[in-house]
C-alpha positions as CSV (number, residue, x, y, z in Angstrom):
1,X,-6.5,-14.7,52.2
2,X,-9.7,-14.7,50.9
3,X,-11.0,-12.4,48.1
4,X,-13.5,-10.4,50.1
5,X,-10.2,-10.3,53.0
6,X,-8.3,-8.7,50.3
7,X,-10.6,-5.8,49.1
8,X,-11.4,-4.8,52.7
9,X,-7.4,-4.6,53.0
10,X,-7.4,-2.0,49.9
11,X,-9.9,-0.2,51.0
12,X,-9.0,0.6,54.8
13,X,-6.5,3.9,55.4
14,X,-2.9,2.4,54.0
15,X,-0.1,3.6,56.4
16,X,1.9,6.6,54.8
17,X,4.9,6.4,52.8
18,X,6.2,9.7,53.5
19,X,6.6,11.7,56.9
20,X,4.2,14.5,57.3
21,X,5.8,18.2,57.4
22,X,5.6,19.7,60.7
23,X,2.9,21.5,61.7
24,X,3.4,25.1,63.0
25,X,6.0,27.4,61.9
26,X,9.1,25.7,59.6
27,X,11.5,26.8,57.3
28,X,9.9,25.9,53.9
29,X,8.4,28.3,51.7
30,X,5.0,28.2,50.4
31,X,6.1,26.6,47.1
32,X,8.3,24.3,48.7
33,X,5.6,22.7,50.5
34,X,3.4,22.8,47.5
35,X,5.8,20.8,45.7
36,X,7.0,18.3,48.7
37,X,3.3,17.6,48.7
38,X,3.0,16.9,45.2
39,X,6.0,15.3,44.9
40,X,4.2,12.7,47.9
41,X,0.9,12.4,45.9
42,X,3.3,11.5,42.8
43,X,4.4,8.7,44.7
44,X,1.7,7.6,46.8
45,X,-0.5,7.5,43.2
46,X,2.2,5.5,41.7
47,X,2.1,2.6,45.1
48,X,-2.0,2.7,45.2
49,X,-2.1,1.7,41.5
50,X,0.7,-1.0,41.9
51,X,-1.3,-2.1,44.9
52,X,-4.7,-1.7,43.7
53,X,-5.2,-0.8,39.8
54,X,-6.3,2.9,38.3
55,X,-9.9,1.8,38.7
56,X,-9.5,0.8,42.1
57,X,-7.5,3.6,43.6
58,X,-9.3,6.3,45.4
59,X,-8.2,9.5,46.5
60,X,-8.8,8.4,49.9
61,X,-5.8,5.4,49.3
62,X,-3.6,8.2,47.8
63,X,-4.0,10.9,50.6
64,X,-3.2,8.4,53.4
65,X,0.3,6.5,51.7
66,X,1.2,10.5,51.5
67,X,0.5,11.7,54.3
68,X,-1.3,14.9,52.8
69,X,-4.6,15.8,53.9
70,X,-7.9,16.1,51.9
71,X,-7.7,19.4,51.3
72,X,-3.9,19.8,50.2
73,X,-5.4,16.8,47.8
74,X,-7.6,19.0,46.4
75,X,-5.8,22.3,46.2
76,X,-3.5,21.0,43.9
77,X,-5.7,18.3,41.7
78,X,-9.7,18.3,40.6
79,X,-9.6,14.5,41.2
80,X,-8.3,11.0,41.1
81,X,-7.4,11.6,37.2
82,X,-5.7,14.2,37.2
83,X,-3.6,13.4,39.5
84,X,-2.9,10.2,38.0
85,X,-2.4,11.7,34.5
86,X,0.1,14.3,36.5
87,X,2.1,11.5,38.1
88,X,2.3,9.7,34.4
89,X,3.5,12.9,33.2
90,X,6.5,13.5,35.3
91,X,7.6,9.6,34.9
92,X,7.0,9.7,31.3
93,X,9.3,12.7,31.1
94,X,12.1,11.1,33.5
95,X,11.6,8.5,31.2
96,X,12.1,9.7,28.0
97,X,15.0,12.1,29.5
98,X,17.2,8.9,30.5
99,X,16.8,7.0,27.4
100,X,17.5,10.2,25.3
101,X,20.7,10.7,27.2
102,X,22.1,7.0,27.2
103,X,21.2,7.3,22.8
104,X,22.8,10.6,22.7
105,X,26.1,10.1,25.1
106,X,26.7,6.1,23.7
107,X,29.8,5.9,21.3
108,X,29.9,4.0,18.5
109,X,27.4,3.7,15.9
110,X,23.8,3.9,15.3
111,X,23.2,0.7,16.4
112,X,25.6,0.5,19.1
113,X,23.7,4.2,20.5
114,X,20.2,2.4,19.9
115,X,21.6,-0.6,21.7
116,X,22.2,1.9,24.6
117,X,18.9,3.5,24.7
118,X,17.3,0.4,25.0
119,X,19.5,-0.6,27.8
120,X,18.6,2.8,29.4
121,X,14.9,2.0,29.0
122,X,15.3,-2.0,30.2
123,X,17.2,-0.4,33.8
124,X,14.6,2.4,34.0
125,X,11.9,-0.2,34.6
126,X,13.9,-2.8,36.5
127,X,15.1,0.6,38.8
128,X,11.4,1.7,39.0
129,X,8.7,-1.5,37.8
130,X,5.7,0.2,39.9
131,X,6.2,3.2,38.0
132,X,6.5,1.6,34.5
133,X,3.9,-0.6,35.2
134,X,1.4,2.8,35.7
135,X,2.7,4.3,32.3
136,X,2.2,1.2,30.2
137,X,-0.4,-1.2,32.1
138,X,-2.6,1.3,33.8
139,X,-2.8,4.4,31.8
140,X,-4.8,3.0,29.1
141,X,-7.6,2.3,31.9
142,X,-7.7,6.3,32.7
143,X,-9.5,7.7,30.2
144,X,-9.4,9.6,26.6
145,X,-7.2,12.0,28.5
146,X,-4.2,9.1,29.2
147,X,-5.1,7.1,25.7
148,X,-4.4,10.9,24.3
149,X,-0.8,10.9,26.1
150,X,0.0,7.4,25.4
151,X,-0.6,8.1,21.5
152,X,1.7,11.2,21.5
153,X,4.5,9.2,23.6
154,X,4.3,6.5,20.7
155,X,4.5,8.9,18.2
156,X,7.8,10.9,19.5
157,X,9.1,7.2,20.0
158,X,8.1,6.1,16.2
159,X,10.1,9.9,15.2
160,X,13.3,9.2,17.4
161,X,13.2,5.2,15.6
162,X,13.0,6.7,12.4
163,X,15.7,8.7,13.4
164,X,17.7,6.1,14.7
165,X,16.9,3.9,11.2
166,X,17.8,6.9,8.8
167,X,21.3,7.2,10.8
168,X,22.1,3.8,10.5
169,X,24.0,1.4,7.9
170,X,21.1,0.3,6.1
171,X,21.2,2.3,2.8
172,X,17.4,3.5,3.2
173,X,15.0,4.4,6.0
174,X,11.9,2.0,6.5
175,X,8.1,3.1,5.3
176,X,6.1,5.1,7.7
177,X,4.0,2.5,8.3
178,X,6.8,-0.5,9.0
179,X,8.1,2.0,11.8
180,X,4.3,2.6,13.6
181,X,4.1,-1.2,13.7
182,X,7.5,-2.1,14.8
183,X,7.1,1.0,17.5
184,X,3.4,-1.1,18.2
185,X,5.3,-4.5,19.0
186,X,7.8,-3.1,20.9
187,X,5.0,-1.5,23.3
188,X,3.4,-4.3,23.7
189,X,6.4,-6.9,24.5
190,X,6.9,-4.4,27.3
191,X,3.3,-4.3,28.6
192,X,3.5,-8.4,28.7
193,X,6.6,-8.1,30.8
194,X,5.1,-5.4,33.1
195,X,2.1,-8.3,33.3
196,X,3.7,-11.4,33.5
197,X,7.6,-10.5,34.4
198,X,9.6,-9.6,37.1
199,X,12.0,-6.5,37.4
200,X,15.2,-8.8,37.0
201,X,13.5,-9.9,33.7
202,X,13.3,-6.3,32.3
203,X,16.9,-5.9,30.8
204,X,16.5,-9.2,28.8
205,X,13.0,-7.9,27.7
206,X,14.5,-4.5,26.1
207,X,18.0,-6.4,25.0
208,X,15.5,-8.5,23.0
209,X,13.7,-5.7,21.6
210,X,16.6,-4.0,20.6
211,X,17.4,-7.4,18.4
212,X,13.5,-7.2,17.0
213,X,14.2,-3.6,15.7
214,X,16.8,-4.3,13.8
215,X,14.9,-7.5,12.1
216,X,13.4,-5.2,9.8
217,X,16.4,-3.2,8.4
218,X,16.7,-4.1,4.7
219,X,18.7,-3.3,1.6
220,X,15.6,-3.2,-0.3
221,X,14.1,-0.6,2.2
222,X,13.4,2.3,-0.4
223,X,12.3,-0.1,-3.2
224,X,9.5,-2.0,-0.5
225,X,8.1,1.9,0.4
226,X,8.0,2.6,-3.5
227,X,5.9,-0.2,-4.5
228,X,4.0,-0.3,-1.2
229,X,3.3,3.5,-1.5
230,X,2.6,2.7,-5.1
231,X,-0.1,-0.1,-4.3
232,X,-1.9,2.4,-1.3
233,X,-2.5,5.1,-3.9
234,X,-4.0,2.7,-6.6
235,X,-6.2,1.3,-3.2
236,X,-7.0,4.4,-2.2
237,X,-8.4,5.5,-6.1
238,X,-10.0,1.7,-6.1
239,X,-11.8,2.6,-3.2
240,X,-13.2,5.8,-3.9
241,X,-15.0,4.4,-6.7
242,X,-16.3,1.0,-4.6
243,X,-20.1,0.9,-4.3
244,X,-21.6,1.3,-0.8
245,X,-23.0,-1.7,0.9
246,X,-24.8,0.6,3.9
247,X,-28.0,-0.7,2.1
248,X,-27.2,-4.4,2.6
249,X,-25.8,-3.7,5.9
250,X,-29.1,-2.2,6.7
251,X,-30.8,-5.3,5.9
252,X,-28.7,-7.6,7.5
253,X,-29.3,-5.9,10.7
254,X,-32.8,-5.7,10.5
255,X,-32.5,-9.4,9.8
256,X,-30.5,-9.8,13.6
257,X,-32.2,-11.6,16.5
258,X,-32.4,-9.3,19.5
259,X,-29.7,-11.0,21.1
260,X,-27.5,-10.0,17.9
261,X,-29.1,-6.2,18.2
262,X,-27.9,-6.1,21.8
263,X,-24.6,-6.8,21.3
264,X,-24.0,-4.6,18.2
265,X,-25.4,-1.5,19.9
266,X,-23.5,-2.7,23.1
267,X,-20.6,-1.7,21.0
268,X,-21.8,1.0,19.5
269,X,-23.1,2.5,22.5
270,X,-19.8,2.0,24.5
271,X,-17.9,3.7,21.7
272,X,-19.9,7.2,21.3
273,X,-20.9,7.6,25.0
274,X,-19.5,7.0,28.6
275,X,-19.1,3.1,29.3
276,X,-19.3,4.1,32.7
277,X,-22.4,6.0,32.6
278,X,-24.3,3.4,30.3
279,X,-26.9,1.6,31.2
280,X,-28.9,-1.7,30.5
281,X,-31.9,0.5,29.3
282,X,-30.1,2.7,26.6
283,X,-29.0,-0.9,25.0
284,X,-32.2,-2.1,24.8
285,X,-33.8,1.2,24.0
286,X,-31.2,1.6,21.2
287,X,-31.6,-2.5,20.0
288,X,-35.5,-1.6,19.7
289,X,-35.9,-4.8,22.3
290,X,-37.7,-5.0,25.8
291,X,-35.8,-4.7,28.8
292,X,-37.6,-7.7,30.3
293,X,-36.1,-9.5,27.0
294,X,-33.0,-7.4,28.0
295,X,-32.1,-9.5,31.5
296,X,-33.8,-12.9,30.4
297,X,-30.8,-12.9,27.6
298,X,-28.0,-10.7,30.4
299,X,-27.8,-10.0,33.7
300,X,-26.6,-6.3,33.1
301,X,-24.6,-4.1,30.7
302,X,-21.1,-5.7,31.8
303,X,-22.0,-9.4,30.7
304,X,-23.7,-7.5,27.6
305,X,-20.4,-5.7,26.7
306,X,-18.2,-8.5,27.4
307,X,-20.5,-10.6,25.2
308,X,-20.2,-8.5,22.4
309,X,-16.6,-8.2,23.2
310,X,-16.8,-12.2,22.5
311,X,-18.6,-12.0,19.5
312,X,-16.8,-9.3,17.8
313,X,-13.5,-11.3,18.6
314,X,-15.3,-14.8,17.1
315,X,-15.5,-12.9,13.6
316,X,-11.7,-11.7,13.6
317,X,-10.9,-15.2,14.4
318,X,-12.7,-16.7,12.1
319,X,-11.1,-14.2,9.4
320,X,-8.0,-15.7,10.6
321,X,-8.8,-19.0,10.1
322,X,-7.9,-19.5,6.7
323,X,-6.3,-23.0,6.1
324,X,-3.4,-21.7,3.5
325,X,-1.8,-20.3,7.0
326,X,-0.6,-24.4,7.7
327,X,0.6,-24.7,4.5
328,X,3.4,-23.9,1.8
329,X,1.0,-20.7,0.6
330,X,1.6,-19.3,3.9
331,X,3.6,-16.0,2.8
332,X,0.5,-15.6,0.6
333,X,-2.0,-16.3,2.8
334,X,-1.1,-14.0,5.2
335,X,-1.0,-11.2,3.4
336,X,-4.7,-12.2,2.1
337,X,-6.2,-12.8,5.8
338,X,-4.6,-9.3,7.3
339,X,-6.4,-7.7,3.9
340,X,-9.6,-9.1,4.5
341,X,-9.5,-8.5,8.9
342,X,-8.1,-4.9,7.8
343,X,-11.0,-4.4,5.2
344,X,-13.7,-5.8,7.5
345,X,-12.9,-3.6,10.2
346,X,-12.7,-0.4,7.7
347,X,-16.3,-1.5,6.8
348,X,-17.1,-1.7,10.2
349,X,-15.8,1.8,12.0
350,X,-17.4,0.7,15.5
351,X,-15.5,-2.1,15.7
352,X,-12.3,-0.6,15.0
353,X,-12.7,1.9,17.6
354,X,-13.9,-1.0,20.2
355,X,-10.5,-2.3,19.5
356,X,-8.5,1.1,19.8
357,X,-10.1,2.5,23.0
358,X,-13.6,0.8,23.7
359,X,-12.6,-2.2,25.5
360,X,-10.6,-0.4,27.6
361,X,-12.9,1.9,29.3
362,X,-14.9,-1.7,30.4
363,X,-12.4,-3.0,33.3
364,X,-10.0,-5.8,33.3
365,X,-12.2,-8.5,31.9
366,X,-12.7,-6.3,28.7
367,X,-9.0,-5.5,28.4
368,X,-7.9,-9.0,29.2
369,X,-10.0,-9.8,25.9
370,X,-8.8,-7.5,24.1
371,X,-5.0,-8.7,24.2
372,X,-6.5,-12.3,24.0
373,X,-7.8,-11.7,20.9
374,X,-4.3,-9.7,19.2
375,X,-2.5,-12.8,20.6
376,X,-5.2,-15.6,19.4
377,X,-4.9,-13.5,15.6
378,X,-0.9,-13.1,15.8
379,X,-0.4,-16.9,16.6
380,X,-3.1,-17.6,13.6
381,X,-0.9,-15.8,11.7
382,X,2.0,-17.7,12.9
383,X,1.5,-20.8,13.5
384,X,2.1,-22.3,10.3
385,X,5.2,-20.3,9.0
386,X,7.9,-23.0,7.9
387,X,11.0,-21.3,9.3
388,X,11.6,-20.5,13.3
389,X,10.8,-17.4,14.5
390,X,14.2,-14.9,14.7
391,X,12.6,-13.2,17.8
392,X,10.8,-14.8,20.6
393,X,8.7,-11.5,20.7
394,X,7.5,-12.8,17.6
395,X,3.7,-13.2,18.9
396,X,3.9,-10.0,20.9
397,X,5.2,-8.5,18.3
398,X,2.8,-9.1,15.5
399,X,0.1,-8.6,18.2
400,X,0.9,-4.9,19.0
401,X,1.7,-4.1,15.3
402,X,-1.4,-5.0,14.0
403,X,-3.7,-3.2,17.3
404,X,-1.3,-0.1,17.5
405,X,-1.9,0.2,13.9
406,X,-6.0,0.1,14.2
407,X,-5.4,2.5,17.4
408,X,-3.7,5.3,15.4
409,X,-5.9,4.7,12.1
410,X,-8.6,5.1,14.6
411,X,-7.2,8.3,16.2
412,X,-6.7,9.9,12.9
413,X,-10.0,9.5,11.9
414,X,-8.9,7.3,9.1
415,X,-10.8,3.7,10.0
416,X,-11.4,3.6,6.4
417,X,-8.2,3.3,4.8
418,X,-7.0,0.2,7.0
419,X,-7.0,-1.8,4.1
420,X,-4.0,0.6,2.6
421,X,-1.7,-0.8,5.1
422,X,-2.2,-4.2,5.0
423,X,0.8,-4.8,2.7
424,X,2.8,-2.8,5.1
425,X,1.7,-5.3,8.2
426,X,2.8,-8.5,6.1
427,X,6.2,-7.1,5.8
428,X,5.9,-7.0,9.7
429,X,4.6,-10.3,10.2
430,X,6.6,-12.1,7.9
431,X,10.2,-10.6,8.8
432,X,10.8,-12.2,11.9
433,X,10.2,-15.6,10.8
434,X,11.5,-15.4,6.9
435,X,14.2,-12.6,7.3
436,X,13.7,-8.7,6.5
437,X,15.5,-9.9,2.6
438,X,12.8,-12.9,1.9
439,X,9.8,-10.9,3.5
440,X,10.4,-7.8,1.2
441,X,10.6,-9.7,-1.9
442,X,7.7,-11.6,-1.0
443,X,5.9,-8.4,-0.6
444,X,7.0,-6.6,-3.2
445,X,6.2,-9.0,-5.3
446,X,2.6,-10.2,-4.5
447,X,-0.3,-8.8,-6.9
C-alpha cells in the first residue's frame, strides 16, 4: 500500500469501537452517560494515536472509533488535547496504582518487592501496549501541558526509587542526582521497547531494568554523595566568580554567515515561541538576512529547524569525540568529555532547552534526531570502555540519563549549573561497565 493509500485510510471515518447508547428513553442517568461517553473517547483517543500518532489524530478519527457525536465531543473536552492529556491521565493513574500495589503486597525484601513492581509495570504494558505506547512515545509530542505531566510522573517515580534504595541492604541511599539519572535510563529503555519491541518483549524489558537499578547500589554510597556534594558546592562558588564571555559570544555571532544566523535563531525562535505557529519570515527577520536569501539556502522553516537540529547535534558530537575514550584513560576521559558537553550546554541555555522540549514540538523527524543524537553520545561514551557492559540497556541507559538530566535542569530553571552534575553522570556511565565499587572510587577519586 502506497503512502498516499495509507494517509487517505487515516483520514476517512474509522468504524467504531464501541456500540452507540440507544437513542430515546433508557435507563442510564445523566452521569452515567457522561461517563460511558468519556470512558469511549478514552479509548477511541488511545486506538487513533496507536493508529495514527498524537499529531495526526483528529477529533474527527476519535468521534467515529467511539461512536459519540461532535457535540458530546465537545461538551466534555475543548479539543484534541485535552482529551488526550485526559486519556494519559487516567492510564497514568491505573498505571501507577498497579505497580504501587504489586511493590506494596510482594513479600520478601526490598529487592524482591522492587523486583515485583517492575514485573507489575513489564505486564501492564504487555496487557495494554497501545496504551503505554501513548504515555511514553506520544505524550511528549502534545505540548508543554503533557511534557508538564510526564516531568511530575518521573519525579514521583525518582521519590518511590529512592524509597525503594533507602529500604534496601545497601548501607546508604544514592545521591539525588544518581537516582534522576538512573530513573532517566529506565524511561528511555522503555520508550525504545514501545518503538522497536513487541508486547511479548515487554516483561524481559522491565526484568532487565530491574537488574540495571540495582547496578548502582554501592557500599560507598554515602562517601560518593559527600565528595560529590563537596565538589558541586566548590563548582558552584568557582562559577560565581567566572568572567562572562556574552561579549565574545557577541562577536562570534556577528562573525556568522547567514546560513549560521538562520540556524541559531531557528533554535532560538522554536524555543521562546510556538514551533507550530513560526514562520520562515520571523527567522530571517530575527537572523537580520533576506527572505529571498532565506529559501535560496531552505525550502521552509521545517528543513531550517531540522538543519539546525543537525548542526547543534555535530557540536555535541564532536565534544564527544575525544580520542582518550578508545584508550586506557577512558574512566578519565569520560568524566572530562560529559564536563565539557555539560558546560557547553550551560553556556548555551537555547540549546539545552532545544534538547529538553524543543525538538519535540517539530514532528517526528525532529524527535527521531533528538534520540539519535543521546544514542550517537552514549555509544561515544562507550565504545571504548575495556570491560563488557553488565546491562544490555547500557546505551539506553546512559542515553536517557544524560537527556533526562538536561530536561529537569531545564525545567527548573537551572541550565546553568549542568556542569555541577557532571561527576554525578560519570558515576552513571561508568557503573554498568566497571561495577558500582570501581566506578565510585574512580569518581571519588578524580580531581
Amino acid at each position: 500500500m502506497s503512502r498516499t493509500q495509507t494517509d487517505r485510510r487515516s483520514r476517512e471515518a474509522p468504524a467504531p469501537l464501541y456500540q452507540r447508547l440507544p437513542h430515546g428513553p433508557h435507563r442510564l442517568a445523566p452521569e452515567e452517560v457522561v461517563r460511558n461517553q468519556r470512558t469511549r473517547m478514552h479509548g477511541a483517543m488511545i486506538e487513533a494515536v496507536a493508529i495514527n500518532g498524537y499529531e495526526r489524530t483528529s477529533v474527527k478519527q476519535v468521534v467515529g472509533l467511539a461512536g459519540v457525536s461532535r457535540r458530546s465531543f465537545y461538551e466534555q473536552f475543548a479539543n484534541k488535547q485535552e482529551c488526550f492529556l485526559a486519556t494519559y491521565d487516567v492510564i497514568a493513574r491505573r498505571g501507577a496504582d498497579r505497580v504501587s500495589a504489586a511493590y506494596r503486597d510482594a513479600r520478601g525484601d526490598a529487592e524482591q518487592r522492587m523486583q515485583a513492581g517492575f514485573g507489575a509495570l513489564g505486564q501492564a504494558i504487555a496487557d495494554n501496549w497501545n496504551s503505554a505506547n501513548l504515555v511514553i512515545v506520544e505524550a511528549p509530542k502534545a505540548g508543554a501541558p503533557a511534557m508538564l505531566r510526564l516531568r511530575r510522573a518521573s519525579a514521583s517515580f525518582e521519590q518511590m526509587l529512592a524509597s525503594c534504595f533507602e529500604h534496601s541492604s545497601a548501607p546508604s541511599p544514592l545521591p539525588g542526582p544518581v537516582i534522576r539519572g538512573i530513573a532517566g535510563g529506565l524511561h528511555a529503555a522503555l520508550s525504545n521497547c514501545l518503538r522497536e519491541g513487541t508486547a511479548e518483549t515487554a516483561p524481559a524489558v522491565t526484568e532487565e531494568m530491574f537488574r540495571w537499578t540495582l547496578l548502582f547500589q554501592t557500599p560507598a554510597a554515602e562517601r560518593l554523595a559527600e565528595r560529590l556534594a563537596e565538589r558541586a558546592r566548590a563548582a558552584l562558588a568557582q562559577g560565581r566568580k567566572a568572567p562572562s564571555d556574552a561579549r565574545q559570544q557577541a562577536a562570534t555571532a556577528a562573525r556568522a554567515s547567514d546560513r549560521e544566523r538562520l540556524l541559531e535563531h531557528a533554535l532560538r525562535l522554536a524555543v521562546i515561541e510556538d514551533y507550530h505557529e513560526l514562520s520562515a519570515p520571523q527567522i530571517a527577520d530575527a537572523a537580520g538576512v533576506s527572505i529571498d536569501a532565506f529559501f535560496e539556502l531552505f525550502d521552509g522553516k521545517q528543513e531550517c529547524f531540522l538543519a539546525a537540529l543537525d548542526m547543534l547535534g555535530d557540536q555535541l558530537l564532536a565534544l564527544a569525540a575525544d580520542p582518550d575514550l578508545r584508550s586506557a584513560e577512558w574512566p578519565y576521559a569520560v568524566r572530562r568529555t560529559i564536563g565539557e558537553l555539560m558546560r557547553y550546554l550551560a553556556e548555551r541555555p537555547i540549546y539545552a532547552q532545544t534538547i529538553a522540549g524543543g525538538a519535540f514540538s517539530a514532528g517526528p523527524q525532529a524527535i527521531e534526531r533528538n534520540v539519535r543524537l543521546a544514542h550517537g553520545i552514549a555509544a561515544r561514551l562507550t565504545e571504548g570502555a575495556p570491560e563488557q557492559a553488565r546491562s544490555k540497556l547500557v546505551l539506553q541507559g546512559v542515553a536517557g540519563a544524560l537527556s533526562h538530566t538536561v530536561r529537569c535542569q531545564v525545567a527548573s530553571g537551572q541550565i546553568q549549573l549542568l556542569s555541577v552534575l557532571s561527576d554525578y553522570l560519570t558515576y552513571i556511565v561508568l557503573t554498568p561497565l566497571l561495577g558500582a565499587e570501581e566506578a565510585a572510587s574512580l569518581v571519588i577519586e578524580q580531581a
